[in-house]
Residue frames as a rotation matrix with the C-alpha (Angstrom) as fourth column:
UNK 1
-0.917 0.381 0.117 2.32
-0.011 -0.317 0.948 0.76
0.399 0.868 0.295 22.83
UNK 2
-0.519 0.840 0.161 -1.09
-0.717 -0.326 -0.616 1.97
-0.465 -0.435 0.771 23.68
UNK 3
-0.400 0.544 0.737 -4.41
0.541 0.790 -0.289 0.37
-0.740 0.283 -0.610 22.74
UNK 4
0.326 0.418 -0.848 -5.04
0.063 -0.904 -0.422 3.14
-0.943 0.085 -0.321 21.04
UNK 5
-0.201 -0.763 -0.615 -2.40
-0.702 -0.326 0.633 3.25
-0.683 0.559 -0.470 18.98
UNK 6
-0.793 -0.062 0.606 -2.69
0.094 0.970 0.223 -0.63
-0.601 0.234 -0.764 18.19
UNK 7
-0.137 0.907 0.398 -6.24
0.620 0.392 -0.679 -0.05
-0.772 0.154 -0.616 17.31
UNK 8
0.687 0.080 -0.722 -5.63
-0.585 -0.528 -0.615 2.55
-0.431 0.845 -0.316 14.73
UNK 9
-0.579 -0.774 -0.256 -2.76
-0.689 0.297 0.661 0.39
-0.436 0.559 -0.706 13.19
UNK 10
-0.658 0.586 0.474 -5.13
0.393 0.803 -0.447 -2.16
-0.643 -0.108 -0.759 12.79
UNK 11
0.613 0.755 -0.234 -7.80
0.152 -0.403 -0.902 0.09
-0.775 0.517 -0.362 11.05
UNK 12
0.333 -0.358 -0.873 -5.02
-0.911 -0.361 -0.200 1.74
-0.243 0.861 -0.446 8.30
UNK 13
-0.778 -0.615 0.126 -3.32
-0.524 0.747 0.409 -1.93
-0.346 0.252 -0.904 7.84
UNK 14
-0.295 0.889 0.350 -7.23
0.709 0.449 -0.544 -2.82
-0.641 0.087 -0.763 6.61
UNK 15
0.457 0.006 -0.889 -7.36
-0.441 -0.867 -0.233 0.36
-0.772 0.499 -0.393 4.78
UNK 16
-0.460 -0.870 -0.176 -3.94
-0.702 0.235 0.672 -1.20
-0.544 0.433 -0.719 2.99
UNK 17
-0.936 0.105 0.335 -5.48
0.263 0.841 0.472 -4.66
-0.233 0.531 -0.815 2.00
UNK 18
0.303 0.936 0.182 -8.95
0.484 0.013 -0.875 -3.21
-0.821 0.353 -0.449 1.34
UNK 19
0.719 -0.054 -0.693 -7.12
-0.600 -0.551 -0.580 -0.60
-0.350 0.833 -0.429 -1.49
UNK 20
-0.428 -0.847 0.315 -5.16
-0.538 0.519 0.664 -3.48
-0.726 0.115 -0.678 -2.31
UNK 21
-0.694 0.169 0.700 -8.18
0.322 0.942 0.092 -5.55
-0.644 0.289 -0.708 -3.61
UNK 22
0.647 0.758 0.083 -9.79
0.320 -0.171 -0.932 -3.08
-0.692 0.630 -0.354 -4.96
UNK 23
0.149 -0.797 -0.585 -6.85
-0.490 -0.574 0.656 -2.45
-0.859 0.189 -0.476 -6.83
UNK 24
-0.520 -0.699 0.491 -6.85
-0.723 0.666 0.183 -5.56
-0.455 -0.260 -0.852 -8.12
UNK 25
-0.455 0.821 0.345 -10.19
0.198 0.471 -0.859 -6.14
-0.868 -0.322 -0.377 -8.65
UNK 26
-0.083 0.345 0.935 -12.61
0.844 0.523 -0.118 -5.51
-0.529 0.780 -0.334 -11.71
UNK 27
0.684 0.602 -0.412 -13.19
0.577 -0.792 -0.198 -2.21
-0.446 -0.102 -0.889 -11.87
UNK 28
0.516 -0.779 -0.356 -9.79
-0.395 -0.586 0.708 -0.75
-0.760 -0.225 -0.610 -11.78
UNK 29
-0.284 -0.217 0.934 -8.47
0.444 0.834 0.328 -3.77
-0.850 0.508 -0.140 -13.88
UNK 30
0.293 0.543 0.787 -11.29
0.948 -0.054 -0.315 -3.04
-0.128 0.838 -0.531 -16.68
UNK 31
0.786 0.186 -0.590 -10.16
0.224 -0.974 -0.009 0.91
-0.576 -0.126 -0.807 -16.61
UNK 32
0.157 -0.894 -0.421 -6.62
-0.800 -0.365 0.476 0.02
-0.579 0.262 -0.772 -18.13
UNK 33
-0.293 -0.062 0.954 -7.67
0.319 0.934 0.159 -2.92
-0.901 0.351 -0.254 -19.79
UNK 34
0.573 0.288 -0.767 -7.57
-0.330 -0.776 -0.538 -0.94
-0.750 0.561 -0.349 -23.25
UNK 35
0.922 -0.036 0.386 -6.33
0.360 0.450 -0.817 -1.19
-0.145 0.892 0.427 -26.75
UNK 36
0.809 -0.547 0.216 -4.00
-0.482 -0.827 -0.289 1.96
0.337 0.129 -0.933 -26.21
UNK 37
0.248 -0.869 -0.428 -0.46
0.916 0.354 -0.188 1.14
0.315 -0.345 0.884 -25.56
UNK 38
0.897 -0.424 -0.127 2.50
-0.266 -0.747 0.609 3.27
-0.353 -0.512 -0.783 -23.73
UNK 39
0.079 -0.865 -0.495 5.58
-0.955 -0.207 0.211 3.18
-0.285 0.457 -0.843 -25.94
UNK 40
-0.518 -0.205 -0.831 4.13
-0.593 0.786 0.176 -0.53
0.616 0.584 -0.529 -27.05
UNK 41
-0.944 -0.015 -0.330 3.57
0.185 0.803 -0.566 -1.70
0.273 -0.596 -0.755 -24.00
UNK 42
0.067 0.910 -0.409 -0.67
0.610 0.287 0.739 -2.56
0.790 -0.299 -0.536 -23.04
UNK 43
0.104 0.405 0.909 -2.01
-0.776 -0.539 0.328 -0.11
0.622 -0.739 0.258 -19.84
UNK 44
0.750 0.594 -0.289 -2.67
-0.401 0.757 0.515 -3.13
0.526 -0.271 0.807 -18.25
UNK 45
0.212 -0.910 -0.357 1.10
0.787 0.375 -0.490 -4.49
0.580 -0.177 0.796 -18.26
UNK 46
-0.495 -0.630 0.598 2.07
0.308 -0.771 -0.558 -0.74
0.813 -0.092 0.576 -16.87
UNK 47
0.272 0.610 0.744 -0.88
-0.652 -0.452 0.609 -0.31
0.708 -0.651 0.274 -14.50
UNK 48
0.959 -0.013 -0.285 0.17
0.123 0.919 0.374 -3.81
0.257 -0.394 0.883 -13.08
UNK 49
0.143 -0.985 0.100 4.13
0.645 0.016 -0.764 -3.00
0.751 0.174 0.637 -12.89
UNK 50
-0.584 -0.401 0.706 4.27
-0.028 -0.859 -0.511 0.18
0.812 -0.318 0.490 -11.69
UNK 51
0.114 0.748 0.654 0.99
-0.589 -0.479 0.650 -0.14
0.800 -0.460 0.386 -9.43
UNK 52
0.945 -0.048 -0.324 1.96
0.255 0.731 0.633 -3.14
0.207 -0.681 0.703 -7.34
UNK 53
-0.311 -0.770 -0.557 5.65
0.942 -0.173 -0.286 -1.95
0.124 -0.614 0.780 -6.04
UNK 54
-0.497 -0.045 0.867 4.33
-0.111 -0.987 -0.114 1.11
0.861 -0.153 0.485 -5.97
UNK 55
0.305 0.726 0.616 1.96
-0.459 -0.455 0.763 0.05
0.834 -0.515 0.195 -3.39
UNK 56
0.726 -0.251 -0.640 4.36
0.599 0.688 0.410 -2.18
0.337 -0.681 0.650 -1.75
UNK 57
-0.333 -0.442 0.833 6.73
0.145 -0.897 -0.418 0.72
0.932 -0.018 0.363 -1.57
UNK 58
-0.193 0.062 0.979 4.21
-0.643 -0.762 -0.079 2.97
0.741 -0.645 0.187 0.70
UNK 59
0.865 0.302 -0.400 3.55
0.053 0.738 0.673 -0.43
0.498 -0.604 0.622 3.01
UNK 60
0.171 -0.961 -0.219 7.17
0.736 0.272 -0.619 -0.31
0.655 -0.056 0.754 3.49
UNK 61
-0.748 -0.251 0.615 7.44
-0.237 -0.764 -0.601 3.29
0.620 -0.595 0.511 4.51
UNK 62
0.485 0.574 0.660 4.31
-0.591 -0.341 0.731 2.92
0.645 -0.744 0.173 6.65
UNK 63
0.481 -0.380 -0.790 6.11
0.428 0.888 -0.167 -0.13
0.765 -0.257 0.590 8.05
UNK 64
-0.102 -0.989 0.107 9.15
0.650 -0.148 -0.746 1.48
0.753 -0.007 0.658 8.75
UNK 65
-0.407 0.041 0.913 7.71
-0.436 -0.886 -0.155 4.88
0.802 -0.461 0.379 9.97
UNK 66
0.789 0.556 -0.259 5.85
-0.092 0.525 0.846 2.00
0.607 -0.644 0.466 12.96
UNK 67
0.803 -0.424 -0.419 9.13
0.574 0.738 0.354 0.54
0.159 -0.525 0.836 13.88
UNK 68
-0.444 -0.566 0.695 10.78
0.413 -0.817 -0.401 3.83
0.795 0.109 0.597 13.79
UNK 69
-0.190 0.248 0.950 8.34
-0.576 -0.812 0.097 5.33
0.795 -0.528 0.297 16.01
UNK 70
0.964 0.218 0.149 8.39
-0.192 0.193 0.962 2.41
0.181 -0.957 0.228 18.62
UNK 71
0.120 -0.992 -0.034 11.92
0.709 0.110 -0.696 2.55
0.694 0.060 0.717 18.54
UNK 72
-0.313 -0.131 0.941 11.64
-0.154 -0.970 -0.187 6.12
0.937 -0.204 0.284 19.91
UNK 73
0.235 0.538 0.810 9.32
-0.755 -0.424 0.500 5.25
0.612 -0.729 0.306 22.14
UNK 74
0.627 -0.308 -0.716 11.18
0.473 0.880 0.036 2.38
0.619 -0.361 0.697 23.48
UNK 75
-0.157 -0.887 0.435 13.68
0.609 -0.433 -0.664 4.51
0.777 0.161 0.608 23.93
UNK 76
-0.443 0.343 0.828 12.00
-0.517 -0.852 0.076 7.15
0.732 -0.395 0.555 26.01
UNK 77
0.889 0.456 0.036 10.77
-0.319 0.562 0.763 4.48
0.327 -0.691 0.645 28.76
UNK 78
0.250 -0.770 -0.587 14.53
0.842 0.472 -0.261 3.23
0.478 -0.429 0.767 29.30
């Protein structure tokens, strides 16, 4: 693995936990923090469900699509 490479993983895996906390944080929080419901259930309760596995989700694929692509390139050096 290049340094190159490393050093952009490094930037987007900071990318990840910065849109993590602002996720998380007031702003975003106070945007679905609302009277309205969704079939009963509070924004809040649904923005919180759906938004946190959703973003563990695309961690996963980025995960994967890493150890997929030094697989390859493991490969291609033997």
């Amino acid at each position: 693995m290049s340094n190159e490479s490393t050093t952009q993983q490094r930037q987007i895996w900071l990318i990840f936990f910065f849109l993590g906390v602002v996720m998380l944080n007031f702003p975003f929080l106070q945007i679905f923090n609302r009277v309205e419901t969704f079939f009963g259930i509070p924004l809040l309760v649904i923005y919180l469900f759906f938004g946190w596995p959703i973003s563990i989700a695309v961690i996963y694929i980025f995960t994967r699509t890493i150890e997929d692509d030094e697989s390859d390139h493991s490969s291609e050096v033997d």
